[in-house]
FIMIGU-156274 format. One line per 4 residues: number of its first residue (from 1); their letters; for each residue x, y, z of C-alpha. Coordinates in steps of 0.25 Angstrom, whole numbers, always signed. Last residue first. Layout:
NUM> A> X,Y,Z | ...
***
This chain:
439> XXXX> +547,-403,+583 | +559,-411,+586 | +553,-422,+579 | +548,-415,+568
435> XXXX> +563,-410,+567 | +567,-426,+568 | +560,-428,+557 | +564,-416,+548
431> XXXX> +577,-421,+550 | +576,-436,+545 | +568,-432,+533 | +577,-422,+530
427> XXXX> +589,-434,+530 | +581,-443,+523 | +578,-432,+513 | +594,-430,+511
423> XXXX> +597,-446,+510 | +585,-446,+500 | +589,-436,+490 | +603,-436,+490
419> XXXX> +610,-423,+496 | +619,-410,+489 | +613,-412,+477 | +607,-397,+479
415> XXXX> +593,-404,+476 | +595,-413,+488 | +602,-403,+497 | +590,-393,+494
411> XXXX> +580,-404,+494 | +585,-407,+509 | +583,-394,+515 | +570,-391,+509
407> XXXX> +567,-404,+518 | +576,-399,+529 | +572,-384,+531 | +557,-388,+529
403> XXXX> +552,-400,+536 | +553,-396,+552 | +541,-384,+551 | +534,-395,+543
399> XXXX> +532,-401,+557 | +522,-392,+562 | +512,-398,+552 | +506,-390,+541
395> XXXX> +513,-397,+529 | +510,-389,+517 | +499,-394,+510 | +502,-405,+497
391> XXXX> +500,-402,+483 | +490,-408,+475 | +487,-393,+468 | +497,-384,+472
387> XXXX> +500,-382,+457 | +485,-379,+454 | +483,-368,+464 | +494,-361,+460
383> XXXX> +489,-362,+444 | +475,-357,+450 | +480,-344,+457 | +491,-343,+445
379> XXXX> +479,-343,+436 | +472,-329,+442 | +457,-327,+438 | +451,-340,+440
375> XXXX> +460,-344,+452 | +456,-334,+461 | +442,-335,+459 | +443,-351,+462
371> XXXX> +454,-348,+473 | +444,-340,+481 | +434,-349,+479 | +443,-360,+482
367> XXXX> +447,-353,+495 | +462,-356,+497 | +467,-346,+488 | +478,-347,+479
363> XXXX> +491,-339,+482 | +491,-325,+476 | +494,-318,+491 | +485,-305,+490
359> XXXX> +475,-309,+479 | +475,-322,+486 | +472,-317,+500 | +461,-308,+492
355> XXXX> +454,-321,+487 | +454,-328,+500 | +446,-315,+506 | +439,-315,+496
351> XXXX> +435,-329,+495 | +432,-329,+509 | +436,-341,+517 | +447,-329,+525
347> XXXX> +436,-322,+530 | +425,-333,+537 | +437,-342,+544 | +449,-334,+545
343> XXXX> +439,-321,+552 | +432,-328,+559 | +442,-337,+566 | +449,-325,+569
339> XXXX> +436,-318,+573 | +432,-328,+583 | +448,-331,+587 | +450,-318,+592
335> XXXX> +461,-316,+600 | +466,-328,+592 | +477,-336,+601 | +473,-350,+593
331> XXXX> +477,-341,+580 | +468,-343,+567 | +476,-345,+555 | +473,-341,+540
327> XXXX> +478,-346,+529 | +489,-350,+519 | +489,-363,+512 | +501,-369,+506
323> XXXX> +501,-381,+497 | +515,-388,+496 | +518,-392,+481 | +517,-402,+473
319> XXXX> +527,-409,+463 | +518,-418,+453 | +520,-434,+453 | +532,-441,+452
315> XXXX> +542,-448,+444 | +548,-436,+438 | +541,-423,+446 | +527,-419,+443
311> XXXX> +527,-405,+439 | +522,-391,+447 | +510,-386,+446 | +509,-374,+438
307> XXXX> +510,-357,+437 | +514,-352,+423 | +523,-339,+422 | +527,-328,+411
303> XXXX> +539,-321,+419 | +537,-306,+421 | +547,-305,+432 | +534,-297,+439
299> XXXX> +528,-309,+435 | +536,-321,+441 | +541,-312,+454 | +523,-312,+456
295> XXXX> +524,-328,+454 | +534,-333,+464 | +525,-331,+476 | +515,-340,+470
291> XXXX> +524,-353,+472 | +537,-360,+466 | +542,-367,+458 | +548,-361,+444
287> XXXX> +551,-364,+431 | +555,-359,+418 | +567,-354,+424 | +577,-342,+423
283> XXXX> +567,-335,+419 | +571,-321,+426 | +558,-325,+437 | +561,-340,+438
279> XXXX> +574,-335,+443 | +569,-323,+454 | +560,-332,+459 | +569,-341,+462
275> XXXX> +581,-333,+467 | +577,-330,+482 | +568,-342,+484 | +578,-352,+480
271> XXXX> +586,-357,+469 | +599,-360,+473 | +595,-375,+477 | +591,-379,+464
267> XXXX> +582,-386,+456 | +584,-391,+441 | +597,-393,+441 | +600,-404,+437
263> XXXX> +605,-408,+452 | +594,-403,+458 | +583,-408,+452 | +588,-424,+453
259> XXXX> +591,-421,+467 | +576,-415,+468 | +572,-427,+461 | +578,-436,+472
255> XXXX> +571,-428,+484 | +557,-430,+477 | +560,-444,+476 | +564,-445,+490
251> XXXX> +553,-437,+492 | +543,-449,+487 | +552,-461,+494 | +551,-452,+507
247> XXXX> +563,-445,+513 | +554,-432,+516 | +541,-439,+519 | +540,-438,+534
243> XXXX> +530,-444,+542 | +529,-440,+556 | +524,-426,+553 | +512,-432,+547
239> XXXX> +505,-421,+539 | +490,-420,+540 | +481,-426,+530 | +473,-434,+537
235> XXXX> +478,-445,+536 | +491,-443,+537 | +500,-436,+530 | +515,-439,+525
231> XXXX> +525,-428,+529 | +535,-419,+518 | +535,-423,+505 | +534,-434,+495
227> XXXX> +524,-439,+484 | +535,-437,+472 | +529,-424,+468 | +527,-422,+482
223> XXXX> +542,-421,+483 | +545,-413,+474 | +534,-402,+477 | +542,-403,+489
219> XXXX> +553,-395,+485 | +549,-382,+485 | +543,-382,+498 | +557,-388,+504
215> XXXX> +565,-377,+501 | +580,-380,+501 | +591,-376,+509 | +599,-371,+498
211> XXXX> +587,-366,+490 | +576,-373,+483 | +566,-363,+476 | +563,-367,+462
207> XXXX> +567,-363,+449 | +565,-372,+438 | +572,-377,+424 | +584,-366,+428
203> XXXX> +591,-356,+418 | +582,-353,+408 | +579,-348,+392 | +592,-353,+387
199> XXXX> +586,-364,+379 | +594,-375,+387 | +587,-368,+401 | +572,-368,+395
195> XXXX> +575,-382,+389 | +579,-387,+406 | +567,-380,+409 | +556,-389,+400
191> XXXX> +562,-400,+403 | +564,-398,+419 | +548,-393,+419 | +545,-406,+410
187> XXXX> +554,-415,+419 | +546,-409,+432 | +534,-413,+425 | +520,-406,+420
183> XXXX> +528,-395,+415 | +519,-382,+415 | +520,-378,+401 | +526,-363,+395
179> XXXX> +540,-366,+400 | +549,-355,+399 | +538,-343,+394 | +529,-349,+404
175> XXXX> +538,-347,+416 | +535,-358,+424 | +529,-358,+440 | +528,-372,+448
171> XXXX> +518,-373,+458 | +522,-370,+474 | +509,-368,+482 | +499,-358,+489
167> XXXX> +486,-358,+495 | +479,-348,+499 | +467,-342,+511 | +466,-354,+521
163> XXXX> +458,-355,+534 | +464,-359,+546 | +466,-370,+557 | +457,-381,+552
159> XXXX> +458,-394,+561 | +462,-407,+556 | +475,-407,+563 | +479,-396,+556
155> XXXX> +470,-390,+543 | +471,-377,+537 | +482,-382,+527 | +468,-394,+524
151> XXXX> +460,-380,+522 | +468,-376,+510 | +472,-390,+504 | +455,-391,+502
147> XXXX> +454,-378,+494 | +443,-371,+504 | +430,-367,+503 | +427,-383,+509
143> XXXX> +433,-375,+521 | +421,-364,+523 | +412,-375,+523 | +420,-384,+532
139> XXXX> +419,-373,+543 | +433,-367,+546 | +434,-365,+562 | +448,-361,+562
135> XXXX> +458,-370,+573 | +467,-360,+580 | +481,-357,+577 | +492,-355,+587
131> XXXX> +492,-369,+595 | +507,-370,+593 | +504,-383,+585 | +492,-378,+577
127> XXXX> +501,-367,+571 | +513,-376,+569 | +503,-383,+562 | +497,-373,+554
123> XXXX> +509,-365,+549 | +508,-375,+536 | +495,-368,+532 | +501,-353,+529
119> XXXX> +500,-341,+538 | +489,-330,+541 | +486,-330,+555 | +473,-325,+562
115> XXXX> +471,-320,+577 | +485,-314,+578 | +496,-318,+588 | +501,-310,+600
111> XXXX> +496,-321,+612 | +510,-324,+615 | +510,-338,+607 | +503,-331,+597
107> XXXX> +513,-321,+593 | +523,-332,+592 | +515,-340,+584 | +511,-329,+576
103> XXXX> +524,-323,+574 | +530,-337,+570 | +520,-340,+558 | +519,-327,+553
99> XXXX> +533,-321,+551 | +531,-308,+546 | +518,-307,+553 | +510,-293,+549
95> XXXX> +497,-289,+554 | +483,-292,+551 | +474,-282,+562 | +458,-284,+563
91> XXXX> +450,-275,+571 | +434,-278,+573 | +422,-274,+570 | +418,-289,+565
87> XXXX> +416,-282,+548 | +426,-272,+550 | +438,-283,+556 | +433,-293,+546
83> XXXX> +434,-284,+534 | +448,-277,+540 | +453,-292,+539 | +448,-295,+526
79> XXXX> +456,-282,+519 | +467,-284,+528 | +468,-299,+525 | +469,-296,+510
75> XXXX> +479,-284,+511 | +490,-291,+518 | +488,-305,+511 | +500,-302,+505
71> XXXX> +507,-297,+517 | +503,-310,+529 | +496,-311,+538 | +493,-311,+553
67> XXXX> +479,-305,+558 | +470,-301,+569 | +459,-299,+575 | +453,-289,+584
63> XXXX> +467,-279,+584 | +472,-269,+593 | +482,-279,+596 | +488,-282,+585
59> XXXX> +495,-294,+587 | +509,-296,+589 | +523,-302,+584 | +536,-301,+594
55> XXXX> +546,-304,+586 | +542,-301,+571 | +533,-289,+576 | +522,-289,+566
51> XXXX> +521,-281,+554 | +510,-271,+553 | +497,-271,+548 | +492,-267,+533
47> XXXX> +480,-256,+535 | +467,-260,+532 | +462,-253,+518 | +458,-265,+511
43> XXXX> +465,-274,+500 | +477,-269,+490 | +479,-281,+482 | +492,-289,+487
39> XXXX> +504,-290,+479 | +513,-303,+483 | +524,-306,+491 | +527,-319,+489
35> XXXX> +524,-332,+496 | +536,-338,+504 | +539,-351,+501 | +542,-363,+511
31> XXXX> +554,-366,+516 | +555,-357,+529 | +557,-369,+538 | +544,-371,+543
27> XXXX> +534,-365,+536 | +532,-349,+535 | +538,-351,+520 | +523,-356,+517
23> XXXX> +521,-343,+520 | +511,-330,+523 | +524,-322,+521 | +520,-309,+530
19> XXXX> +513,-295,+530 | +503,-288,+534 | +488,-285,+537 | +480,-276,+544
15> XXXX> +467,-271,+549 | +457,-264,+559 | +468,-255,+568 | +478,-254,+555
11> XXXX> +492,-260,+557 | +505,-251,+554 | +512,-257,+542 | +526,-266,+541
7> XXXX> +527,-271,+528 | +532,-283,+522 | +533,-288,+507 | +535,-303,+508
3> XXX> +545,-309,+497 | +543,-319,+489 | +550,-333,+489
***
């Protein structure tokens, strides 16, 4: 995972902006990534705001509207936000929330919460349940602008609840000077990395982020190779928290192969998010899963890389990745709901605007005419974009928050060889259950 570069500064009277993880690792659990720090283009003159008290968080009070955000989207949203503040005569502070999701549901609860959130889609439930977020009044003109899995993360209950600005997704990452094709199968990729190993030239077929306890992220691409996951859905398309899939024929499959992975070596619980970078980077593998945030360490390290979706697994179809889609939230508490809602539903739908959020975070963006420009003149915009293609949305129900630690869990001990496959998802399967029971 990157690292977040913080910094406490003093908050300017129109405008200002700081710093947090804008994460799918704000999920339940902490099993998600962490996007990586990433240089943002010098944007505006508004001062960048200070860091918000961790225990007792607060809103600027001298402010008209205001922001929570994150640091690579610091210079972005300061820019836009000092627009609307001039062009309504108003004062518009973005401060700092170092642990987003909590501070805001803390700070709301005691009427100290923002106007406008910035946080990933899978918050969304949890938001909608604790009655923090407010509905956003996005006409179907302005959402038919949108990449279709963008505005269905917006969506709870059929009702839209903000208004997306980047997508992001794991896709698999070769060093091209290793294996110059994209391996269409997880037997090529093995193949092709097993003869870099014999010729001296690796260490490990593939590097991917497992740890001793597991990371359920990284490991479902598996399963949705196979057709497993998570929760079945209904109708509708929401996510059925009664119907759990993790001891399903499909993921038993999935649980299987990662056993098979394990014990030759191909994956590994010693690799985590603290060394895998750091081993793809010195070549030790042709190979690398994993997201956005790992490709600024690729070139600085100099590695010549390629960006791909990632291959079908023996048996199955292709592995997929969780989408993530990061956006902007409404709170119920708003002090100003009318220029919130104004300000998330006529800025942010800007090409821009979208196309700056990109510039500062290098996720794809939501808007397709922002992604459009974006993906003409940048590759790895478009290569992103193409291995999250067919893959499914981050579950947004409250009962995510229950899956992580024991699904990631689960694979560890499976890939470890330390449980079988269908025994040790039974057994997740069981506990996550009764966790969603327990709510």
């Amino acid at each position: 995972m990157g690292s977040q570069n913080m910094h406490k500064r003093a908050i300017s009277a129109v405008a200002a902006l700081g710093a947090t993880a804008l994460l799918l690792s704000a999920c339940g659990g902490s099993q998600t990534p962490q996007s990586g720090g990433t240089e943002s283009p010098a944007q505006g003159a508004a001062t960048p705001a200070a860091e918000l008290n961790t225990a007792d968080p607060a809103r600027d009070a001298s402010a008209d509207l205001v922001i929570w955000s994150d640091a690579d989207r610091a210079p972005a949203v300061t820019q836009y936000a000092k627009q609307f503040g001039d062009e309504n005569g108003v004062n518009v502070a973005v401060q700092i929330a170092t642990e987003p999701r909590k501070q805001f549901k803390d700070a709301t609860k005691v009427g100290k919460g923002p106007d406008i959130i910035v946080g990933a889609h899978d918050w969304l439930g949890e938001l909608v349940q604790n009655g923090t977020v407010a509905p956003v009044q996005l006409d179907a003109a302005t959402s038919a602008k949108f990449q279709p899995e963008a505005v269905a993360a917006t969506k709870f209950n059929n009702q839209t609840y903000g208004v997306p600005y980047a997508i992001e997704n794991l896709g698999l990452i070769r060093n091209t000077d290793l294996a110059p094709e994209a391996p269409k199968t997880l037997d090529e990729l093995i193949a092709t990395g097993q003869e870099a190993i014999k010729a001296g030239k690796a260490e490990q077929v593939l590097i991917q982020n497992i740890g001793k306890k597991g990371n359920g992220y990284f490991t479902f691409p598996y399963f949705s190779g196979y057709g497993g996951g998570i929760f079945a859905q209904k109708e509708n398309g929401d996510f059925d928290a009664s119907k759990l899939l993790i001891n399903s024929p499909e993921s038993i499959k999935a649980g299987e192969l990662l056993a098979k992975l394990g014990k030759e070596k191909v994956l590994s619980t010693n690799v985590d998010d603290t060394n895998m970078d750091s081993l793809f980077d010195t070549g030790k593998s042709p190979y690398l899963i994993s997201g956005p945030w790992s490709v600024a360490p690729a070139k600085k390290a100099g590695i010549k890389y390629a960006i791909s979706p990632m291959p079908s697994v023996p048996g199955g179809g292709p592995m997929k990745p969780f989408l993530g889609v990061q956006m902007f939230y409404v709170s119920s508490k708003a002090k100003n709901a009318t220029l919130a809602q104004e300000f998330v539903t006529n800025y942010v739908p800007r090409k821009d605007v979208q196309v700056a959020l990109y510039e500062a975070g290098q996720r794809p963006p939501a808007l397709k005419e922002a992604y459009d420009e974006v993906a003409a003149q940048n590759p790895d915009m478009k290569a992103w974009f193409e291995a999250g293609e067919g893959g499914p949305l981050m579950p947004n129900i409250p009962a995510m928050n229950a899956v992580w630690e024991p699904f990631g869990l689960a694979t560890a001990e499976i890939i470890s060889g330390n449980a079988q496959p269908q025994a040790r998802l039974d057994a997740a399967q069981k506990e996550i259950a009764a966790n969603i029971a327990k709510g």
